[in-house]
MMTF fields as JSON, N, C-alpha, C and O atoms, coordinates in Angstrom:
{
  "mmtfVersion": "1.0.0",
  "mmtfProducer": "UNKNOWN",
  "numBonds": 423,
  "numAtoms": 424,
  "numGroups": 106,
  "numChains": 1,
  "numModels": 1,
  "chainsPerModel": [1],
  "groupsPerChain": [106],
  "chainIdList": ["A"],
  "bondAtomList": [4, 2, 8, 6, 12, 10, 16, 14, 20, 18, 24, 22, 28, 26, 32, 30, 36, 34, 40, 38, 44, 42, 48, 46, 52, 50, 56, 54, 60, 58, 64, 62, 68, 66, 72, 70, 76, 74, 80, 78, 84, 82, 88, 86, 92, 90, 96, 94, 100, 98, 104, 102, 108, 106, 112, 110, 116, 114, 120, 118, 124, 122, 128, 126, 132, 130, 136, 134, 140, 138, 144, 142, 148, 146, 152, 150, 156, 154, 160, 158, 164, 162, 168, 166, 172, 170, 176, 174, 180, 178, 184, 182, 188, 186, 192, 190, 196, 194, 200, 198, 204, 202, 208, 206, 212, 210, 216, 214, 220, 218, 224, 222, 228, 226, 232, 230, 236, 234, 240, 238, 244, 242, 248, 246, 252, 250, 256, 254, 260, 258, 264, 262, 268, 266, 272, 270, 276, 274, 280, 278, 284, 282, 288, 286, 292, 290, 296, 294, 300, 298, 304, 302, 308, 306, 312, 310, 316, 314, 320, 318, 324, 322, 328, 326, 332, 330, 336, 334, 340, 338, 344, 342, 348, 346, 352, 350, 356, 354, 360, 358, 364, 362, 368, 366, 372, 370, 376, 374, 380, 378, 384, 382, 388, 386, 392, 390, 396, 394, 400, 398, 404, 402, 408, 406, 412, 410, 416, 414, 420, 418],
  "bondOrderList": [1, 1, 1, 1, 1, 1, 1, 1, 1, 1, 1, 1, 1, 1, 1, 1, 1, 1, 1, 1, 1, 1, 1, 1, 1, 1, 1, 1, 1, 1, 1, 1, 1, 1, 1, 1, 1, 1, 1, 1, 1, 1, 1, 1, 1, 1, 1, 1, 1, 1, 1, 1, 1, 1, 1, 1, 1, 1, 1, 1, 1, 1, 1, 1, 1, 1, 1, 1, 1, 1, 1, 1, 1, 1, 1, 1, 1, 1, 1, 1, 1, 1, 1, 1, 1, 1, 1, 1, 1, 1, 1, 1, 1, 1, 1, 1, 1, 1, 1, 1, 1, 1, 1, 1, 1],
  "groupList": [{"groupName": "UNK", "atomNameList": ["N", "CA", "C", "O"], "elementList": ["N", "C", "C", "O"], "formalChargeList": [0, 0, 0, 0], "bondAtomList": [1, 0, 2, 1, 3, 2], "bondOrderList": [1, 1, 2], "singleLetterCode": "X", "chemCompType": "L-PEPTIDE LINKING"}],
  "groupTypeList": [0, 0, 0, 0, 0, 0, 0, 0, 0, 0, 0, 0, 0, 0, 0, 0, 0, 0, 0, 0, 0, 0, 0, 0, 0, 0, 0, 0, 0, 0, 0, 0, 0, 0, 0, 0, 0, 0, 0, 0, 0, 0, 0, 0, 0, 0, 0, 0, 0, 0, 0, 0, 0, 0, 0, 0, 0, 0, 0, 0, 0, 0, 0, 0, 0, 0, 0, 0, 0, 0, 0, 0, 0, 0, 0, 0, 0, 0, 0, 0, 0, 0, 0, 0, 0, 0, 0, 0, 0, 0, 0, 0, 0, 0, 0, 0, 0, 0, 0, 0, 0, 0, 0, 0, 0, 0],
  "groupIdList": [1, 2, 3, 4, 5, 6, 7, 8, 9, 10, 11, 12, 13, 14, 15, 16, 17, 18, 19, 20, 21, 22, 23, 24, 25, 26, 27, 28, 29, 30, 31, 32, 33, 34, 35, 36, 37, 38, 39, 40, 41, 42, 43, 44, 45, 46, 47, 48, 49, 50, 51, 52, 53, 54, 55, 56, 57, 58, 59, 60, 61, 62, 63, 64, 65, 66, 67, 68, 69, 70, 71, 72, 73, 74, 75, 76, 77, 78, 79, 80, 81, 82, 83, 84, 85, 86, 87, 88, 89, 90, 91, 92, 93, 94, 95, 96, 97, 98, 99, 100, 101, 102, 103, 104, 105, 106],
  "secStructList": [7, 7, 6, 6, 2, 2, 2, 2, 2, 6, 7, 4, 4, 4, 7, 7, 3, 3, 7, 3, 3, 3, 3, 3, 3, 1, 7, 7, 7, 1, 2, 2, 2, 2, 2, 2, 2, 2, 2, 2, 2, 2, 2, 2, 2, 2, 2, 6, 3, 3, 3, 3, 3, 7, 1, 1, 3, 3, 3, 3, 3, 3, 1, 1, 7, 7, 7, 2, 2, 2, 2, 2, 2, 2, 2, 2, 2, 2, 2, 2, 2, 6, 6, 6, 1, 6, 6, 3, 3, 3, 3, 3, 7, 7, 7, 7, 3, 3, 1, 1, 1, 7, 7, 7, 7, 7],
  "xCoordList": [-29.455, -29.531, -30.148, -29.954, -30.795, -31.479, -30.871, -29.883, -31.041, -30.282, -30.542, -30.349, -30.788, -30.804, -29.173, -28.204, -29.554, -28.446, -27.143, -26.185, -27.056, -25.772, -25.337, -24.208, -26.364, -25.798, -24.871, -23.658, -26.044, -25.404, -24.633, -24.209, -23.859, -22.773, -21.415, -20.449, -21.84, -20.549, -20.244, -19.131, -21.162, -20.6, -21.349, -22.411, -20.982, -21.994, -21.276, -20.188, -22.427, -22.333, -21.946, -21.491, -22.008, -21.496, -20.236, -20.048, -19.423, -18.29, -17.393, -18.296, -16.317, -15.147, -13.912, -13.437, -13.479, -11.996, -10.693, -10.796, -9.787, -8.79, -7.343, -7.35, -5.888, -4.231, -3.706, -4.008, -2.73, -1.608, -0.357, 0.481, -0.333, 0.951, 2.099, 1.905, 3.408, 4.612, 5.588, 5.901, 6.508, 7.075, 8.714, 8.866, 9.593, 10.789, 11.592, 12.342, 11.5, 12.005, 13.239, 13.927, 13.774, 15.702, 15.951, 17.08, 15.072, 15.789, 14.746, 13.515, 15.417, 14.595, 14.416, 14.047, 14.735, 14.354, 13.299, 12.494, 12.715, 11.477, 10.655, 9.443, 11.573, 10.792, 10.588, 9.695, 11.539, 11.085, 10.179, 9.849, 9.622, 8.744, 7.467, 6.411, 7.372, 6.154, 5.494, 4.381, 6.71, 6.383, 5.698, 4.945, 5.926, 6.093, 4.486, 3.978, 3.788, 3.061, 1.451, 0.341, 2.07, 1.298, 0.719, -0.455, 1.716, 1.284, 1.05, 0.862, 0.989, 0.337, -1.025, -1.827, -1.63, -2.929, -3.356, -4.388, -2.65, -3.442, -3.729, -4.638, -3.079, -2.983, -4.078, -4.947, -4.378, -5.564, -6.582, -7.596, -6.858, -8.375, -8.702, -9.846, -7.668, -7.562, -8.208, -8.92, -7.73, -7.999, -9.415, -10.073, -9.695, -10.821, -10.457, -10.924, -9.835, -9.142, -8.817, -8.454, -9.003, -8.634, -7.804, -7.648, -7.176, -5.624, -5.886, -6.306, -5.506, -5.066, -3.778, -3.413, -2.932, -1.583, -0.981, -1.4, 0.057, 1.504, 1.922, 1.44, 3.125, 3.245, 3.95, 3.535, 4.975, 5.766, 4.688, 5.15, 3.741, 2.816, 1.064, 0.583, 0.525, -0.849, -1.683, -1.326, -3.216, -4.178, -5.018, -5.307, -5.3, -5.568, -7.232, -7.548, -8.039, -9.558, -10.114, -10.23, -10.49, -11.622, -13.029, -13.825, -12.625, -14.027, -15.186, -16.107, -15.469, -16.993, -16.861, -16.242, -17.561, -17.476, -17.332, -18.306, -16.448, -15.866, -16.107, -16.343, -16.106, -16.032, -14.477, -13.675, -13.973, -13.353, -11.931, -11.063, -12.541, -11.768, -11.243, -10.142, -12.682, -11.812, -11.367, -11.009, -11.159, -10.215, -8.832, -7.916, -8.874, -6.841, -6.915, -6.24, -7.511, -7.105, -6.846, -6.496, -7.1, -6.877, -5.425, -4.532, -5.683, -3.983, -3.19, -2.245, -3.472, -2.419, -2.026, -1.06, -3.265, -2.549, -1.538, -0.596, -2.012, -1.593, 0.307, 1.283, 0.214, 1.804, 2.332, 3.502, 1.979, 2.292, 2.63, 3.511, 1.995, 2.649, 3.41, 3.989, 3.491, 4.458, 6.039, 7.119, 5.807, 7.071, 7.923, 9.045, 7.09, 7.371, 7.991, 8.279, 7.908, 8.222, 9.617, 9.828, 10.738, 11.851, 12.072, 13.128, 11.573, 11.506, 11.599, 12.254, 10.435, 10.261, 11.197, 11.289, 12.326, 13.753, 12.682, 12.901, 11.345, 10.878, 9.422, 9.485, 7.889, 6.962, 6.381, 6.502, 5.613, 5.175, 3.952, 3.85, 2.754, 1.307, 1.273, 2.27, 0.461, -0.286, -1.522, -1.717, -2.203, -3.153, -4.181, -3.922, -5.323, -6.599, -7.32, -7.524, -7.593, -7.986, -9.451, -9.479, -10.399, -12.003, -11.197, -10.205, -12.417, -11.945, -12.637, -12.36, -13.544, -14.333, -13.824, -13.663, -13.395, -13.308, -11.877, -11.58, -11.266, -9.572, -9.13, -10.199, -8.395, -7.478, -6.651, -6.478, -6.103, -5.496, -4.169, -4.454, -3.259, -1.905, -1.705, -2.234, -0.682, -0.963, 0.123, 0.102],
  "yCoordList": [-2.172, -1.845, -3.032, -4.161, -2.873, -3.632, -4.569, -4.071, -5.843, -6.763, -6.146, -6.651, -5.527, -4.497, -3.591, -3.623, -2.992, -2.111, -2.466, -1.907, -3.548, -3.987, -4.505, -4.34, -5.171, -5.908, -4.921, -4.954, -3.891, -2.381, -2.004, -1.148, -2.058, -1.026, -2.231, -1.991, -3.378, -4.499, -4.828, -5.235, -4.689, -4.588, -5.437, -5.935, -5.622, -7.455, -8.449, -8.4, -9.427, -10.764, -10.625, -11.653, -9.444, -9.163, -8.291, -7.763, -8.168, -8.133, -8.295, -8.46, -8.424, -8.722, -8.263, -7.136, -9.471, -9.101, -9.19, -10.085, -8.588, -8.728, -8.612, -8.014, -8.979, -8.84, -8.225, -8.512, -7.204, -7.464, -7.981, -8.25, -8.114, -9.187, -8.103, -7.224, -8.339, -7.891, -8.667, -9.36, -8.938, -9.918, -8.667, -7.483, -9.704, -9.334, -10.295, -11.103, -10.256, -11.029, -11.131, -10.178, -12.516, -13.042, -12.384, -11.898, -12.166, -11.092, -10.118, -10.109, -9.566, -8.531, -8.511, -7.526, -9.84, -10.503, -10.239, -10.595, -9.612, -9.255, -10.554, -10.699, -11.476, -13.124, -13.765, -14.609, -13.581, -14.544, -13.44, -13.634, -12.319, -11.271, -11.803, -11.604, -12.368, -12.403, -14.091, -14.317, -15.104, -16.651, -16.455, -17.357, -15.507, -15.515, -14.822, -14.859, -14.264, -13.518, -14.096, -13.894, -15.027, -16.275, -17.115, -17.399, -17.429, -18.524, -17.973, -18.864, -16.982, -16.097, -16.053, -16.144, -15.949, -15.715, -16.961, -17.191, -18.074, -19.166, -19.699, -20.513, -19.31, -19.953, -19.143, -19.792, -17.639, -16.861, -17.545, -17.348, -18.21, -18.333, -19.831, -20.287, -20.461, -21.717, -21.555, -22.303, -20.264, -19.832, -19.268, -19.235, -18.683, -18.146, -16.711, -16.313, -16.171, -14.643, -13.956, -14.4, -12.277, -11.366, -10.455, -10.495, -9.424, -8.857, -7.756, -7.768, -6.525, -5.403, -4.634, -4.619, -3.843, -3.828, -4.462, -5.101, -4.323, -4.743, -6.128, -6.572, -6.838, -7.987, -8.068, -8.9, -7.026, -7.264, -6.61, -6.797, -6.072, -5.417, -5.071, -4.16, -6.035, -6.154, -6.469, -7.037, -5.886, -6.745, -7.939, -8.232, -8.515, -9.965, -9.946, -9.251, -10.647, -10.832, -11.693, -11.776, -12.447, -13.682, -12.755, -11.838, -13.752, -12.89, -13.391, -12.589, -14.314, -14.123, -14.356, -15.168, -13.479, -13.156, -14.588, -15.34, -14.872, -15.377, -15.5, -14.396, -16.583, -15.88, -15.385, -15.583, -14.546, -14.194, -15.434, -15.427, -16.51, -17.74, -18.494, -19.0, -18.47, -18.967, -18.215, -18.702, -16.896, -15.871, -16.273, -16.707, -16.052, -16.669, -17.67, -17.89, -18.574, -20.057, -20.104, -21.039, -19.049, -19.014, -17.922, -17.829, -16.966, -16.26, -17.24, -17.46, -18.16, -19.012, -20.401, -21.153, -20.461, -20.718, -20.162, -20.711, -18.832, -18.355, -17.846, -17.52, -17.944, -17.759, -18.779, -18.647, -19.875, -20.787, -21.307, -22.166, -20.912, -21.103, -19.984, -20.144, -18.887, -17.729, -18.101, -17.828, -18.78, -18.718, -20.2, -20.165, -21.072, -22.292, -22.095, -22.867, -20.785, -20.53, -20.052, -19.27, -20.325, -20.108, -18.976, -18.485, -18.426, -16.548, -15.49, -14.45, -16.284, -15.449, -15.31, -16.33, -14.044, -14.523, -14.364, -15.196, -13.224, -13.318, -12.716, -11.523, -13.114, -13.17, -13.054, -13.754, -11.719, -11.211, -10.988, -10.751, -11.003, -11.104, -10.148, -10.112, -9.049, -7.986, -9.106, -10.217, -8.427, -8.956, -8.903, -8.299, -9.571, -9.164, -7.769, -7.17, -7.57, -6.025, -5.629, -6.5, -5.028, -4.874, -4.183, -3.571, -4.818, -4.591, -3.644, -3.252, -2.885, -1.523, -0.544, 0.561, -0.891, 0.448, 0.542, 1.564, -0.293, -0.174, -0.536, -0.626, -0.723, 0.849, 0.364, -0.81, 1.697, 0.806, 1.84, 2.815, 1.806, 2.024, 3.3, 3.546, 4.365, 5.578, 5.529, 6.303],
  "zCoordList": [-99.255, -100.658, -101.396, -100.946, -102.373, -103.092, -103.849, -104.388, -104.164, -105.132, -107.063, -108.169, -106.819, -108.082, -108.314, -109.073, -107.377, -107.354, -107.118, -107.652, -106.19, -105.717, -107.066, -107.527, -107.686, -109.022, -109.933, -110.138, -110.48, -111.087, -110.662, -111.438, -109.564, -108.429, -109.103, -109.827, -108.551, -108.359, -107.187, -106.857, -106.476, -104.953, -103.967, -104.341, -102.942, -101.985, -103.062, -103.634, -103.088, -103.851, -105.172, -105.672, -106.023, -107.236, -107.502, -108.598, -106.502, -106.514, -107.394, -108.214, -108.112, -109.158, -108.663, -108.525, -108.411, -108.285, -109.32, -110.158, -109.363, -110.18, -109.734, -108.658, -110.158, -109.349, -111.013, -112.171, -110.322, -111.32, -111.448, -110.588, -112.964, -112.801, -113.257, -114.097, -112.506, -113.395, -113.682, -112.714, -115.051, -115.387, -115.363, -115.664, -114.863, -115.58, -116.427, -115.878, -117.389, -119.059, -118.873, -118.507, -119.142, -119.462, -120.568, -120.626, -121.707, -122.666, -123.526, -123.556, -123.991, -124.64, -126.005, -126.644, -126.554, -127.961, -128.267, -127.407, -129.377, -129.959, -130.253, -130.099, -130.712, -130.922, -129.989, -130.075, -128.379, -127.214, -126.804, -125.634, -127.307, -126.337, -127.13, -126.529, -128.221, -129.212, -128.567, -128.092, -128.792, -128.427, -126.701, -126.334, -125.892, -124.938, -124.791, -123.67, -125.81, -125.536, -125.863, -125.37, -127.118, -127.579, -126.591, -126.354, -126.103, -124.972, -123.746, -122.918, -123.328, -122.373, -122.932, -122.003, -124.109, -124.295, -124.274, -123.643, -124.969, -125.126, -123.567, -123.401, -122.622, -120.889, -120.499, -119.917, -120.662, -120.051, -120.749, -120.08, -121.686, -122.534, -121.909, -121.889, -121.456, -120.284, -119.002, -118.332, -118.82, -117.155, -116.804, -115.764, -118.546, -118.405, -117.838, -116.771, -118.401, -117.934, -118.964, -120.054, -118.477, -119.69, -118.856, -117.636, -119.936, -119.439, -120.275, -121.432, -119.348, -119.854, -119.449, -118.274, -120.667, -120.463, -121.235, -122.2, -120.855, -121.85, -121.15, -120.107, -122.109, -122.078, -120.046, -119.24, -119.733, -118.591, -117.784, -116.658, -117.63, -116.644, -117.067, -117.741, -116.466, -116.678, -115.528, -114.496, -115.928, -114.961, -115.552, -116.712, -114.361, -114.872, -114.302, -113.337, -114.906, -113.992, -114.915, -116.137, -113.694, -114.867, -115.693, -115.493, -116.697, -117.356, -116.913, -117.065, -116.468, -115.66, -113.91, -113.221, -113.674, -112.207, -110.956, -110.976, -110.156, -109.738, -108.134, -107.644, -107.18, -105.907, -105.727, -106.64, -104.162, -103.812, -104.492, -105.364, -103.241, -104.076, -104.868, -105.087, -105.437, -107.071, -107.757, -108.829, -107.613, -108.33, -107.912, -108.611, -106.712, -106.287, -106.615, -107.621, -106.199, -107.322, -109.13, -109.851, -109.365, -111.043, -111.038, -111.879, -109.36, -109.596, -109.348, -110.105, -108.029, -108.307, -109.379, -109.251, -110.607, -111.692, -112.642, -113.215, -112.663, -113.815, -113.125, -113.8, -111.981, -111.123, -110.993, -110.635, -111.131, -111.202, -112.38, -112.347, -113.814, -114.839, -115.361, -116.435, -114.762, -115.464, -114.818, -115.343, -113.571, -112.738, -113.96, -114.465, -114.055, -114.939, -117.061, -117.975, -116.88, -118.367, -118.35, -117.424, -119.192, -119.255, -119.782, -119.384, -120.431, -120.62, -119.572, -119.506, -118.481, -117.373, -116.471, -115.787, -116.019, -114.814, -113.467, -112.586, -113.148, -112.51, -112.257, -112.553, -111.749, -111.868, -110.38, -109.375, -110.708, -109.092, -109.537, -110.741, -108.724, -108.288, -107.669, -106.947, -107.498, -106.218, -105.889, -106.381, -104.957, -103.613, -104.846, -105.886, -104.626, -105.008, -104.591, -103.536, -105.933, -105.488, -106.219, -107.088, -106.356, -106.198, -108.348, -108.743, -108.991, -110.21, -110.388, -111.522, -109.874, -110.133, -109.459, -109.977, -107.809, -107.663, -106.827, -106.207, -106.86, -106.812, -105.363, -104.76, -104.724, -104.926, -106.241, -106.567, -107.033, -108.472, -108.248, -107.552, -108.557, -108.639, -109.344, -110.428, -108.506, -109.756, -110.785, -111.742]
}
């Protein structure tokens, strides 16, 4: 296939990967859900990552295309600082998974 198309598709060398995250919260305070949500954005715009979903269950993917590698190296930032926040009781990662064409969760 042509380096045209693969580009258009997402697929070979232009690939995108993305994980989701699920959080389970110490409480259900509307103000530790808001502080908590703050600094979740200000850490993705660090990472260079965008999120879709809600605050306890989202997907995560760098916004500019990434190798395989340095994508888990930015999951294992961003798990690494969710596990480190005192809001969070606990913080789970899925595998890297193809941000176009899934497999995505029903």
């Amino acid at each position: 296939m042509k380096k045209r198309l693969r580009k258009k598709k997402y697929i070979g060398e232009f690939q995108e990967f993305g994980w989701y995250v699920t959080l389970v919260l110490k409480s259900d305070d509307a103000q530790t859900k808001e502080a908590l949500l703050d600094a979740l954005l200000e850490q993705m715009d660090v990472l260079d990552l965008m999120m879709g979903g809600s605050l306890v269950s989202f997907f995560a993917q760098p916004v500019i295309r990434l190798t395989k590698e340095q994508t888990q190296e930015r999951q294992q930032q961003l798990q690494q600082w969710l596990t480190q926040r005192p809001e969070v009781a606990q913080a789970t990662s899925s595998a890297l998974t193809d941000a176009w064409y899934g497999p995505f969760p029903q």
